[in-house]
N, C-alpha and C positions, 0 to 999 in steps of 0.2 A: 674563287677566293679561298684560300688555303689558312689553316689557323691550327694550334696547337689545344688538346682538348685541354688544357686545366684551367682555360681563361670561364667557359660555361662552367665548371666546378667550383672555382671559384665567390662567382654572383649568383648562385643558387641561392646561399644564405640570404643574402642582400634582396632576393627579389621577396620574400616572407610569406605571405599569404593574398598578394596582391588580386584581387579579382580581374584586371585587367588584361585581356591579353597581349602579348607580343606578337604574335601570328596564330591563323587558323588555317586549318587544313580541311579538305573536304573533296569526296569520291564525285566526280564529275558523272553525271546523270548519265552520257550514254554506254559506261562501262560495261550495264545488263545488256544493252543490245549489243552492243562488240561480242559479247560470251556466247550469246544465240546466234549469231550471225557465223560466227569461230564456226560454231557445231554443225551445223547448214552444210559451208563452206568447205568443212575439212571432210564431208562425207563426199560431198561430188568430186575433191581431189582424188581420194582413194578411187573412187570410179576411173578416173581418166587410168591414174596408172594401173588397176586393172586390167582396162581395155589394153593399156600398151602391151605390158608382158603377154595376155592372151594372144594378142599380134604377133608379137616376136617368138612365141613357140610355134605358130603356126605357118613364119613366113619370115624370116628374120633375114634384114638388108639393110643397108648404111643407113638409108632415109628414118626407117625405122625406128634404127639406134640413138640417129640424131634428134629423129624427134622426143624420145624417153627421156635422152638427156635434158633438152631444154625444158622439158616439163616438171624433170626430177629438182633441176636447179631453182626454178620456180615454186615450186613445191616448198624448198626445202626455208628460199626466203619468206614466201606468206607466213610459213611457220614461225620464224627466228624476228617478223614482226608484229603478232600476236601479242607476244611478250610484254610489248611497250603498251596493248592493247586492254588487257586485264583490269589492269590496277590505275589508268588515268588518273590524277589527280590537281586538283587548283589548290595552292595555297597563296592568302592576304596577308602582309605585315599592317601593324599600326604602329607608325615610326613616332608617333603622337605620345606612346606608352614608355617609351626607352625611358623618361624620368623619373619614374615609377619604380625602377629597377638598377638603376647605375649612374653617379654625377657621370658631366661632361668630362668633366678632371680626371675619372676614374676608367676613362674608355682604352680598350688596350691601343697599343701603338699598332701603325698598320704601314708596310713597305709596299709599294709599288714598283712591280718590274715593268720595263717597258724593252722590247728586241728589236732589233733593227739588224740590217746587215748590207745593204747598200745604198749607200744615196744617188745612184743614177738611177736605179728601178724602185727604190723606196726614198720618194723626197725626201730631207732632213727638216724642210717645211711641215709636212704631213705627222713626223713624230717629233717636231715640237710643238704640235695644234693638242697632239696628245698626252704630252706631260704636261699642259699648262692647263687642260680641263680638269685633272686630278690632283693638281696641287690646288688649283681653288674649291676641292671639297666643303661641304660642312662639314666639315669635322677637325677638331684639334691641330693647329699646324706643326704644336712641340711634341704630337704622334704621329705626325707622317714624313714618310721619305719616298720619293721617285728615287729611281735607279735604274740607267738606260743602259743597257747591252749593247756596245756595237759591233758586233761580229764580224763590220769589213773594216776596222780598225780605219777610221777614216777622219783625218784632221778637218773636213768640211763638218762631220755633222758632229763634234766638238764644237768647233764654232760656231754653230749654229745652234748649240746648246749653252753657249756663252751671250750671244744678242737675247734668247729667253731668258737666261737669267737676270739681264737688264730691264728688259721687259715685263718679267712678271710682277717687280716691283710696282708696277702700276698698274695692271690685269688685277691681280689678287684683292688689292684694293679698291678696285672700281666694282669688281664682281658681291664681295661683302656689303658694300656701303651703300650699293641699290638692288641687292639680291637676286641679281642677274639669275636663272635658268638656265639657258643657254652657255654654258662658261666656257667651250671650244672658242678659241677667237676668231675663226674665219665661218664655224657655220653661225657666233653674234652675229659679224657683222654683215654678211650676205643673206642673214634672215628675213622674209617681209614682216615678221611680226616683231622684230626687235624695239621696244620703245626707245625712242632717242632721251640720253640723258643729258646733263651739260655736258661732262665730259667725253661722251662718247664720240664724237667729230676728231678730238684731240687725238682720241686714242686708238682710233681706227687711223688715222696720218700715222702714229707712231708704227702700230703694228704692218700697214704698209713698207714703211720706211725698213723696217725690219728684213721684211720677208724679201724686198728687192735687195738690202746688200747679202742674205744668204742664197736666192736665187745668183744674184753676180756669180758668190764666190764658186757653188756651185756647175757654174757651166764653164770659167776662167777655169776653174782645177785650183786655183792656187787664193792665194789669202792676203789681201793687198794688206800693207802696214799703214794705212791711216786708221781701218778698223780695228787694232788693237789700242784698247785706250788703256792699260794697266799691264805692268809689269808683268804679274802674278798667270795672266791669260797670254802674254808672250813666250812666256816660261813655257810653259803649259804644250804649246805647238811648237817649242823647239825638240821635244822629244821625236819629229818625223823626221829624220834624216834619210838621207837615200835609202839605206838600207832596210828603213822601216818598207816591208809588204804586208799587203793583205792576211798574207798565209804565212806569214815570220816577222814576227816582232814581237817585243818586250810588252809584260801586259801596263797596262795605263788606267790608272784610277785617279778622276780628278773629282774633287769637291768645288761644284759652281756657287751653293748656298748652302748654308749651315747656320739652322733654327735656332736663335740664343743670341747670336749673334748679325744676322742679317735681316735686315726691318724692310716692309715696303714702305710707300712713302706718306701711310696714314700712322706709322711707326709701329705696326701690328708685327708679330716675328711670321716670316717666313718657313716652308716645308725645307726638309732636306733635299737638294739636288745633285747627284754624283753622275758621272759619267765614269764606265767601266766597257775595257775595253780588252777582253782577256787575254791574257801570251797566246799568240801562235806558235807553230814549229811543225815544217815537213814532214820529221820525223815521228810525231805526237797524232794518236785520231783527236777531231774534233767534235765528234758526236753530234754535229749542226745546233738545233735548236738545244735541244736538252741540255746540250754540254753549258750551252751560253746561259742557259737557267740556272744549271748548276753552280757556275760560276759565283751569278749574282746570288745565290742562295750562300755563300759563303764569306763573298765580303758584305753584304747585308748583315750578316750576322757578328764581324767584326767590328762594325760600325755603328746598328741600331739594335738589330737582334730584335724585330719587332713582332709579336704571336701571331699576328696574320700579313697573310701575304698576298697580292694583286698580281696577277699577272697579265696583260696586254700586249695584243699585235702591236706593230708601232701606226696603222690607222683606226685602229680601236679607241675614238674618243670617248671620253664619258658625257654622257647624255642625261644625267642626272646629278645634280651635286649630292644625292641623299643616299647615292648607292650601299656606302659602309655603311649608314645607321640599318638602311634594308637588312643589311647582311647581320647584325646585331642581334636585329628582332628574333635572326635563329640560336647565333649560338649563344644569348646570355639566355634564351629561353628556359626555367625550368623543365621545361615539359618534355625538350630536344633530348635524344639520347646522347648520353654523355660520350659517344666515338664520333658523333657529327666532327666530321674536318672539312667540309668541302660545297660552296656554295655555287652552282651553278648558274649563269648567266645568257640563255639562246643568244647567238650569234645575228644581230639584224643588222640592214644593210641603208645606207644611205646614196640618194644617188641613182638609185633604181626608176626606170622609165615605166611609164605611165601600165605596161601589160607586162613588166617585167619579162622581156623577150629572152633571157639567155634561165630565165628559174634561177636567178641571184640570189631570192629570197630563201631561198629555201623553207618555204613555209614549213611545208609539210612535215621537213625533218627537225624544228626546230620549235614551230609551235603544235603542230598537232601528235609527234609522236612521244617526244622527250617528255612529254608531262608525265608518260608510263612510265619511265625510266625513274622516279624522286624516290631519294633516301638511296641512291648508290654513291658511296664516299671514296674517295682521294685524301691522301694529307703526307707533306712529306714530314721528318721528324728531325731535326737537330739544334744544338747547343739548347734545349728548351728552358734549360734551368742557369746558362751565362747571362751573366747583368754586366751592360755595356755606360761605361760611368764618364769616359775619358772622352777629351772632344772628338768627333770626326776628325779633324785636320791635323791633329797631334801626332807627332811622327811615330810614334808607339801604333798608331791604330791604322795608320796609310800603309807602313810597315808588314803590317799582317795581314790588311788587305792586299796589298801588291801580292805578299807570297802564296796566300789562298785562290786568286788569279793567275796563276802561274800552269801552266801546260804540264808539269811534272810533279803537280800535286797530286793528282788522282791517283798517282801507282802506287801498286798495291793497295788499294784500300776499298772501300765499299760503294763507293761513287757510283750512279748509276747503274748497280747492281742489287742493294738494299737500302741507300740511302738517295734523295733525292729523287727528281726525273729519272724516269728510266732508261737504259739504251739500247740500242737495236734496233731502231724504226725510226721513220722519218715522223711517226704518230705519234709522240711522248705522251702527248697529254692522254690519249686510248689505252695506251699500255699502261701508263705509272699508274692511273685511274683501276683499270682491270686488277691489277695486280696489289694495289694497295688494298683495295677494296674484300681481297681474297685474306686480307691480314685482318676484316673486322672493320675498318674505318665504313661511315658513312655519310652521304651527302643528302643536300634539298637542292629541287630546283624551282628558281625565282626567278620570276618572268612578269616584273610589273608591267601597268599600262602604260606607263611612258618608258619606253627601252631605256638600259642602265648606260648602253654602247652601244651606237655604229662605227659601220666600218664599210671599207669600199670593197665592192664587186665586181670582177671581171669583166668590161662591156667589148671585149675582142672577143673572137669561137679560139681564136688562137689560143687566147688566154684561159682560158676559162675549161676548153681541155688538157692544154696542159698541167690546170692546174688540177683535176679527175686523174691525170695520169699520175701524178707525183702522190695525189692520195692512195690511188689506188698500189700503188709499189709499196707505200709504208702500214698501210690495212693489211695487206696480205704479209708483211713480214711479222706481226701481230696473231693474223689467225694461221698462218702456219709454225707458229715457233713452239717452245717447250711449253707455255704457258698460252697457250690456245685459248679463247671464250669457250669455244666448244668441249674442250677436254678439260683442263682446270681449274677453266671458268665457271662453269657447271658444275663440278664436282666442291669448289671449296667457296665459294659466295653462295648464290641457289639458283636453282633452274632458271626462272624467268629471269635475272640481270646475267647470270650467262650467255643467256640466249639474246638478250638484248644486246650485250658486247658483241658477240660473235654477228648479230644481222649488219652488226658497224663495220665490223672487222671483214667479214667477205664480200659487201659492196663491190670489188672488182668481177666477181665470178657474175655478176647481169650480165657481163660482155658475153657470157655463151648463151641464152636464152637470145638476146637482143638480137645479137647475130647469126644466130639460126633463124630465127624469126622471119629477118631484114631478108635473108639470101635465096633458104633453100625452096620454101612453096611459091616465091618467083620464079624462081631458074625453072622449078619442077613446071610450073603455069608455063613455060615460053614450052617446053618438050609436050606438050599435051598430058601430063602425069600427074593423078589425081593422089593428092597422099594424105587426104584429109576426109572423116564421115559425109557422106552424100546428103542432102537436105530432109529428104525422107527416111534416114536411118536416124532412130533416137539419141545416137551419139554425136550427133551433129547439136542437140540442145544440150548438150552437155559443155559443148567449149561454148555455146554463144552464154551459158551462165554462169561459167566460170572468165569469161571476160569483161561481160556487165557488171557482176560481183565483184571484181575486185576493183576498175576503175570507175564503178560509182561510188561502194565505199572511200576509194583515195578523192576523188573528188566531194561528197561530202564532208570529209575531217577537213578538205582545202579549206571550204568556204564558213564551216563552224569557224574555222580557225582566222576566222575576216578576209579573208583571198574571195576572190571576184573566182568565174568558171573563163574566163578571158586568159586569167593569169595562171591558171589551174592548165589549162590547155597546153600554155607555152612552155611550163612548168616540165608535163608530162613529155613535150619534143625534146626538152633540152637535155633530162633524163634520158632518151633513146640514145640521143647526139654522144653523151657520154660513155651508154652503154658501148654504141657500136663502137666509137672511135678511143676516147681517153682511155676508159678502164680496160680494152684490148688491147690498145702499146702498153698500160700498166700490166697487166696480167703478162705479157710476152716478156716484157722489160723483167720484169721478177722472176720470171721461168729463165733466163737467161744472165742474168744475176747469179740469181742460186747454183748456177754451173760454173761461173767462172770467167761467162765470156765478155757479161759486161760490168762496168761498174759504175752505178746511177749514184749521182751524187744528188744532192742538194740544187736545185732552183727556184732565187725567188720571184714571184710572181710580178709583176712590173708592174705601177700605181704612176704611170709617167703614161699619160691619155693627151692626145692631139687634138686640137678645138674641133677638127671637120669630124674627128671618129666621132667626139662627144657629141655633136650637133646630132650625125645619122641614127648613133643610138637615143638618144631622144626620140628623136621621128620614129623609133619600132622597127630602123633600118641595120640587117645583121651585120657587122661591121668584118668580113672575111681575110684578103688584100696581103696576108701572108702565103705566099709558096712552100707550105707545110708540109709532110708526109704526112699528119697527123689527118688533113682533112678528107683525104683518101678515100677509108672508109663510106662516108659521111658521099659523099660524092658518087661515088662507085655505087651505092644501094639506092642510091637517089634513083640511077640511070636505069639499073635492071627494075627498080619497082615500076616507073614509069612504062618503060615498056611493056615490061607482062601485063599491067593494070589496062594499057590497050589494046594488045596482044585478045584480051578477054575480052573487052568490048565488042573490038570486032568480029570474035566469034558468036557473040551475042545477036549482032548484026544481022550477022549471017544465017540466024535462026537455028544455032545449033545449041544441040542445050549445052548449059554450063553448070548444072546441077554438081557434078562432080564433083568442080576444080570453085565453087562458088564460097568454101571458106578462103580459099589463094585468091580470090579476086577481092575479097572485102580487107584480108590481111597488105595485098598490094594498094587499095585504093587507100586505106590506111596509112602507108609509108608514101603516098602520091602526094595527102593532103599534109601530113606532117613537112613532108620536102620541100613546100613551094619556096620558103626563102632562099633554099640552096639554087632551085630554079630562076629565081629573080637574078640569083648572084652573078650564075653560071650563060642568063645568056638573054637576060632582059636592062642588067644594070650597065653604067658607064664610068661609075665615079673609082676613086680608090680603093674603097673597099669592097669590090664586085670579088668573085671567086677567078682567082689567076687562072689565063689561060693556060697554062704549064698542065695545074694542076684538073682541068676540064677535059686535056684531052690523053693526060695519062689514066683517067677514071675513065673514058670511050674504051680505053684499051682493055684495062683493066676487066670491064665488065664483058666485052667480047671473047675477052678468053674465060672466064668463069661460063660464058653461057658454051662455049665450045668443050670444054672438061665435062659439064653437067650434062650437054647432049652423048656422052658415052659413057656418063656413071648411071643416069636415070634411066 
């Protein structure tokens, strides 16, 4: 959540000597053992890479090389996660205090963005569950406005932003009048804990009735004319003419409700609802996400111009009606530094199966590490001082918002360059954060007990590395550009949030560790090639405590952080899964990019799930069933771990010793036990989402010529 500073400047006066507070902060107890642990830790690193160089003067070969490297890449992320390690911190609001310090009347206005870009892999169902949980805020409805981006210019999910506006007329006031919690309409009513109200039978038929004619329109393509029941919305969808594309068309800004004048039907006024839907043109870049930020960052300002700003996925419901006053407790806070712009929200997920088998959750990254990360700020800066007087609807201000919508507004001018979202990356929010951040701005992060927003998670391997690979292409445009975490990042914020950018920003680079890892002391295991300290050399407890070290400590922060050692396990696979596979076509994809050859666009993730996949993911069953390249990888290390891991056995069998090659035997049983799902997929399963035969026996191949290259390099 994004806010202009003079609103805390402001209510400074107003809060006077109150003894009460707004929010407390406090250094989370295991920060002194993270610092001793740090010191431990980073001394047996320096050994290993000792030992390596000592190696490589004495006897220098590819195996060698490769193994310095993955150790050096490792090295270099324990370090760049440290960072977030230092300084932990828990901070509490008392939303109970906000009256103590500022009327109801007196609270600043607040827009909400909300993005979308297709409704065949992003329902218009799902981002209208999502503007309908944040217009029924607590909070003032004559300061708030939703504002929906739809970046695939699409007359379904207008309309389907027309049935919500019918709708919420009765939602808003049901949610007020018995102080509903739950205010998404579809996780109310498929809640077991929802108390039934009178009218909630009524209004779960209505919201039905809803979602089936926008599912209709939906899957028809087209938009029968019994549902248009007003003029004004027929208007509205005659602007699709053939001509209108996805990637060429005129921009479209419609007003669904406008505060002042549209009542729900206990006669309370309504939030603002616009639908924006920017110009395209061939000729024009669209900069994906950022540009469509950008966008609503302009006619928002035309229209409400409000000091803070929301932004959401379009399955990011609110899970809290109390989220802005949250957000309050910071910035009217006295005590907040007066550059606070930016409040941060962990990304949690709903939906997730019982061991969370794909690491949807992302605990790790979200609740145990990012607490290190508070007080790094974002904030974009414009019109802060226009005052927006004229209605919304008025042709004077649709006028100005059409043309600030317009694809030939940016040029020449500072757009995503110093004003607004940043561009360059598919990462806006990483960059413009990084980058603003280096201007002074700062942020808090607020991570109440009941989550502010879920959202949905990946339950395909299809999905969910492609969607590691998309991140990992716009990470790495990020940490390799002019403005680097590493270079200055570090040089114009401070060490440790540079460092914490940059551990964000080169998440692609696991793929070389991961993949060294997965390949080479198997291959080496099947040639009889020992490349690892023998059991009785000292430097054999050197990696077993630099391995226990670092996934005990990950697995402790898991389960401080309420995660089970179940979900921590799967956590840790789906992590490998990404290394070896997603963030490797990402890293390749970028290498290949950067020269010319390819050009990665933009894909969004697809939130459109089949009752049988949902059912198997349920059951903790990996849902594979795509003929990807992607799985490859993933496949192929599955087959040589297996093997080598027997390969050893059976010389164990044999009573030969295996002292040598006995860290290659624990690193292959390792990648044995991680693999079983791929093994289920690949030749125990039956249903649709087993792992395609296609792709079972081009990994056979695959792996057979890896071990025939490797019997003449080793």
């Amino acid at each position: 959540m994004y806010h202009q500073p003079s609103i805390s400047r402001t209510n400074k006066s107003m809060a006077g000597s109150h003894p009460l507070p707004l929010h407390t902060k406090k250094l989370m107890a295991r920060a002194g053992v993270n610092r001793a642990f740090a010191l431990v830790y980073s001394c047996a690193i320096l050994a290993l890479l000792y030992h390596h160089f000592i190696g490589l003067l004495r006897s220098a070969s590819m195996v060698s090389i490769f193994l310095l490297l993955a150790d050096s890449v490792l090295a270099f992320i324990w370090v760049t996660t440290q960072a977030f390690r230092i300084y932990p911190t828990y901070r509490r609001v008392f939303v109970e205090h906000l009256e103590h310090y500022v009327k109801e009347s007196e609270y600043p206005g607040l827009d909400v963005f909300i993005c979308t870009a297709d409704p065949y892999k992003e329902p218009p169902m799902g981002v209208v569950n999502t503007a309908l949980s944040v217009m029924a805020y607590d909070y003032p409805t004559e300061k708030l406005s939703v504002y929906v981006s739809d970046d695939g210019g699409s007359k379904l999910t207008l309309f389907a932003f027309m049935e919500a506006a019918r709708f919420s007329s009765h939602w808003l006031a049901y949610c007020r009048k018995n102080k509903v919690v739950e205010r998404c309409p579809k996780a109310h009513f498929r809640s077991s804990n929802t108390h039934r109200f009178p009218e909630t039978d009524q209004l779960q038929m209505m919201y039905q009735s809803m979602e089936e004619r926008v599912e209709n329109v939906v899957k028809s393509g087209s938009i029968s004319h019994d549902y248009i029941t007003k003029e004004e919305e027929s208007e509205a969808l005659s602007r699709w003419t053939e001509g209108f594309l996805p990637q060429n068309h005129p921009p479209v800004v419609q007003v669904l409700l406008e505060n002042g004048k549209d009542k729900d039907v206990s006669g309370h006024g309504v939030p603002n609802l616009v639908y924006v839907s920017r110009e395209k043109s061939r000729d024009s870049p669209h900069h994906y996400k950022a540009g469509a930020l950008n966008a609503l960052l302009r006619v928002s300002a035309t229209m409400t111009n409000a000091p803070l700003v929301l932004t959401l996925d379009s399955d990011m419901y609110s899970n809290d009606p109390q989220t802005p006053l949250r957000a309050l407790c910071y910035l009217l806070d006295p005590s907040m530094d007066p550059k606070l712009g930016y409040i941060q929200f962990p990304q949690i997920f709903h939906g997730i199966n019982e061991n969370d088998i794909y690491g949807g959750e992302m605990r790790h990254i979200f609740q145990a590490l990012l607490p290190g990360m508070d007080e790094l700020a974002e904030t974009p800066e414009m019109y802060q001082n226009r005052q927006v007087s004229h209605s919304i609807k008025s042709r004077e201000v649709l006028a100005m918002a059409h043309h600030v919508a317009g694809c030939k507004y940016e040029n020449q001018t500072k757009w995503g360059k110093k004003i607004g979202f940043r561009y360059g990356t598919l990462v806006e929010d990483l960059y413009t954060g990084c980058l603003l951040q280096s201007e002074g701005w700062k942020s808090v992060y607020c991570n109440p007990k009941r989550p502010a927003f879920l959202g949905n998670s990946p339950i395909k391997v299809h999905d969910f590395l492609n969607q590691a690979m998309r991140w990992s292409v716009g990470l790495l445009e990020v940490a390799l550009s002019k403005y680097s975490p590493i270079t200055y990042g570090v040089r114009h914020i401070s060490l440790l949030s540079g460092l914490c950018f940059a551990h964000l920003a080169f998440w692609a680079i696991w793929a070389i560790p991961i993949t060294i890892d997965a390949f080479l002391p198997q291959l080496a295991l099947l040639n009889s090639t020992s490349i690892f300290p023998k059991t009785s050399n000292p430097w054999f407890w050197v990696y077993v405590a630099l391995f226990l070290g670092a996934y005990g400590q990950e697995c402790l922060e898991y389960i401080l952080s309420g995660g089970s050692i179940q979900k921590w396990w799967n956590y840790q696979r789906a992590w490998m899964m990404r290394g070896i596979s997603g963030f490797t076509f990402g890293l390749v994809e970028f290498l290949l990019k950067s020269v010319g050859i390819s050009s990665f666009g933009f894909n969004v993730t697809s939130k459109v799930v089949e009752e049988e996949q949902s059912k198997r993911y349920q059951q903790g069953i990996f849902e594979f069933g795509v003929a990807s390249p992607i799985l490859l990888p993933i496949t192929t290390a599955a087959i040589i771990n297996l093997v080598a891991f027997l390969s050893c056995i059976a010389q164990a069998w044999e009573q030969r010793s295996i002292e040598d090659v006995f860290i290659q035997m624990l690193l292959a049983g390792f990648g044995v036990v991680n693999c079983w799902p791929v093994y289920e997929g690949m030749v125990l399963r039956t249903d649709k989402g087993k792992m395609p035969t296609k792709i079972t026996f081009i990994s056979i191949i695959l792996a057979w010529v890896l071990y025939l290259v490797s019997s003449f390099a080793l």
